[in-house]
C-alpha positions as CSV (number, residue, x, y, z in Angstrom):
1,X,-12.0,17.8,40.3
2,X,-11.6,18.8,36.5
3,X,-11.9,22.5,36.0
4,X,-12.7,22.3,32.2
5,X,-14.9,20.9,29.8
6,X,-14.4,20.1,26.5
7,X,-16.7,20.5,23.2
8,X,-16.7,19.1,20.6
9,X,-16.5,21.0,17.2
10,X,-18.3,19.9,14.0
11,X,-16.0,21.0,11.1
12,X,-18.3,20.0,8.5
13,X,-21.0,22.7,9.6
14,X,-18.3,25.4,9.8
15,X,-17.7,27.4,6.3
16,X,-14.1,28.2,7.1
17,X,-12.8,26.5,10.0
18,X,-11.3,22.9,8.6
19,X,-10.1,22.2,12.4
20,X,-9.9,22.9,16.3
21,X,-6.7,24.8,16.0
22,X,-8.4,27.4,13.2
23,X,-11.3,27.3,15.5
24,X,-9.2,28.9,18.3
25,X,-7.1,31.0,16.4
26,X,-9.8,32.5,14.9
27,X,-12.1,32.5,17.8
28,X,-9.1,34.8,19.8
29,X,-8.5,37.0,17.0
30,X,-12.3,37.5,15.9
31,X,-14.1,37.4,19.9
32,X,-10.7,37.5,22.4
33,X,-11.4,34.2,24.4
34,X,-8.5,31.6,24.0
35,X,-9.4,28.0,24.9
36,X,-7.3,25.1,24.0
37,X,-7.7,23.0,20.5
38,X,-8.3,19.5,21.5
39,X,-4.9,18.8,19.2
40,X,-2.9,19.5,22.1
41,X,-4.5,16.4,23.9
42,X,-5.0,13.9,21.3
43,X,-8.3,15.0,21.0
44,X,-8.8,16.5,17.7
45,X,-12.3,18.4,16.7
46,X,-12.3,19.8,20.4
47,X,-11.7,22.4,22.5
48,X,-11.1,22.5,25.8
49,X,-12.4,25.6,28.0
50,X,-11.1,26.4,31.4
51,X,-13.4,26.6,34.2
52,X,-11.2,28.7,36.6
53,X,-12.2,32.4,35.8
54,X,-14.6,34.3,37.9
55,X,-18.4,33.1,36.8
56,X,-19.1,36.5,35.2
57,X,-16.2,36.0,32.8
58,X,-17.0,32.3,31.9
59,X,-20.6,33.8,31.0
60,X,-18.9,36.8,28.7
61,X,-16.9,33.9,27.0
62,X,-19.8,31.7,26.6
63,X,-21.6,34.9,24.7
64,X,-18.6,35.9,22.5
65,X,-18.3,31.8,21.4
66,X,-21.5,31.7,20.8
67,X,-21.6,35.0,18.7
68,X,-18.2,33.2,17.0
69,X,-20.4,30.2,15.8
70,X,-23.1,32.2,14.9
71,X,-20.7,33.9,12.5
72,X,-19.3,31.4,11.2
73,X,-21.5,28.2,10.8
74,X,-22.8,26.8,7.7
75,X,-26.5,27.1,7.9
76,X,-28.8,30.2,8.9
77,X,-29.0,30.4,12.6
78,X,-29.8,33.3,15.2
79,X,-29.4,33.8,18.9
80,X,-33.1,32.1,19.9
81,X,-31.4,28.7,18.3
82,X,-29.6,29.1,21.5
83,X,-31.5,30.5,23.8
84,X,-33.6,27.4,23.1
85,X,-31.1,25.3,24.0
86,X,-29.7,27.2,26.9
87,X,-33.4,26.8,28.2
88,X,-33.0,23.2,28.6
89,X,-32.0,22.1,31.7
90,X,-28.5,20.6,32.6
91,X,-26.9,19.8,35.8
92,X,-23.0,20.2,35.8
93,X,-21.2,17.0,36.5
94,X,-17.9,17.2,38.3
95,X,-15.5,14.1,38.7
96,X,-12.3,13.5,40.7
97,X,-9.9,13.5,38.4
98,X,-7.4,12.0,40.8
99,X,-6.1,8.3,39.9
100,X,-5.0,5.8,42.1
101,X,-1.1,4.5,41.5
């Protein structure tokens, strides 16, 4: 089973952020949550978040990355722009991560 997700970061709608790795220097300096720029897996534009902290810290993160890129995108947007989309249902989607030799 994977314990993290990744996301995918639109640079283009960021005024100051030209990549993953500013995104997550920035986002521990400016809010205290590290994740990991997709760089560091051949995945560039993404981060990767870790799923294995206790829920109420995963939500606290969630809050403080969503204040982040709040703060730093492009266009005019508030917190109902997301609580619209965190209204929307979704249902988590584990896989096995395991491969066969």
């Amino acid at each position: 089973m994977d314990l993290f997700f990744q996301v995918g970061i639109d640079t283009a709608n960021f005024l100051d952020i030209p990549n993953s790795i500013t995104f997550v220097e920035r986002l521990v300096s400016e809010e205290s949550v590290f994740c990991l720029p997709g760089d560091c897996f051949e995945c560039p534009n993404f981060v990767r978040i870790v799923l294995t902290a206790p829920e109420h810290m995963l939500i606290e993160a969630c809050d403080r990355i969503e204040t982040f890129c709040i703060n730093h995108y492009k266009r005019s947007i508030t917190k109902h722009d997301f609580t619209s989309a965190k209204n929307m249902k979704a249902t988590p989607r584990f896989e096995n991560s395991a491969r066969e030799p």
